[in-house]
C-alpha positions as semicolon CSV with decimal commas, in nm:
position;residue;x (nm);y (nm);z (nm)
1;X;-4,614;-1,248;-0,967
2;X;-4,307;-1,123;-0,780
3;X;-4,002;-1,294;-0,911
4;X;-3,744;-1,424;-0,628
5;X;-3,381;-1,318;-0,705
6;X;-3,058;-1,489;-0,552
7;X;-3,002;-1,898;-0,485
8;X;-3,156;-2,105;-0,275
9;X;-2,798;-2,215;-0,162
10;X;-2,857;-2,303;0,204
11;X;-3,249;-2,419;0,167
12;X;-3,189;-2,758;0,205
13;X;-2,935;-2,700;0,485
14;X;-3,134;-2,581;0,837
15;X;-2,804;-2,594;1,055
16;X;-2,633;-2,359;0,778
17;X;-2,975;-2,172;0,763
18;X;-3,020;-2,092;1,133
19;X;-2,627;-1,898;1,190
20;X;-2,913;-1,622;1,081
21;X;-2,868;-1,387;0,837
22;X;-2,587;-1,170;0,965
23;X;-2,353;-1,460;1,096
24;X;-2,408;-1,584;0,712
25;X;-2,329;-1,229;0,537
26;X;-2,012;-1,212;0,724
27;X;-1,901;-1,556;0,586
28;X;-1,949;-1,476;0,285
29;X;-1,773;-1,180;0,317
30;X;-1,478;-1,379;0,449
31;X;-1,483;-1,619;0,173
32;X;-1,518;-1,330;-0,087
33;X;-1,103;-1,263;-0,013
34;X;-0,977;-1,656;-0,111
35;X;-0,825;-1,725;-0,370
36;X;-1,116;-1,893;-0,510
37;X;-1,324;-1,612;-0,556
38;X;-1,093;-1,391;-0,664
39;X;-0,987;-1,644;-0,927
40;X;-1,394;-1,622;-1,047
41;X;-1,391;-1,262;-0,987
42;X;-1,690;-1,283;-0,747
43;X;-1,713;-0,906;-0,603
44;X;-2,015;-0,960;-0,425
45;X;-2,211;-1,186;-0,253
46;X;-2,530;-1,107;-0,044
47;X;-2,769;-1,315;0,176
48;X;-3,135;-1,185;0,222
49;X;-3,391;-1,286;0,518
50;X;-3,462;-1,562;0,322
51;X;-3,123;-1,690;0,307
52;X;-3,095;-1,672;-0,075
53;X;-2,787;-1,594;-0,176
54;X;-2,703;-1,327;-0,431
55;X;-2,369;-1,251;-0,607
56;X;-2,188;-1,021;-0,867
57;X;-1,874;-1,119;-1,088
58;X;-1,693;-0,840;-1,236
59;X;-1,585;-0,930;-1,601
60;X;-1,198;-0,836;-1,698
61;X;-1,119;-0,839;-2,035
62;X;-0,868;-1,146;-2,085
63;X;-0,517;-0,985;-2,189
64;X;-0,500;-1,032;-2,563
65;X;-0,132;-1,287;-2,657
């Protein structure tokens, strides 16, 4: 049984779901540079045909006191 990576972020959402896959890439791509993200250290996010949405953190060590 193939196992389905990424969320099912936008499933419930058709209106988010039909931008299509590229428009939704390159928002996430956009949103990757707030200060949110970088405050979570998200590096990555991707959006397959299915509109799952993948991402990557990158782990910093936290500076020792």
């Amino acid at each position: 049984m193939p196992r389905e990576t990424g969320l099912r972020v936008f499933e419930s959402f058709p209106e988010i779901r039909n931008l299509g896959r590229d428009r939704l890439q390159s928002l996430c791509d956009d949103w990757r540079a707030t200060p949110v993200a970088r405050e979570f250290a998200v590096s990555a996010l991707t959006v397959d045909d299915s509109a799952r949405v993948g991402f990557v953190v990158q782990l910093r060590a936290k500076p020792s006191d």
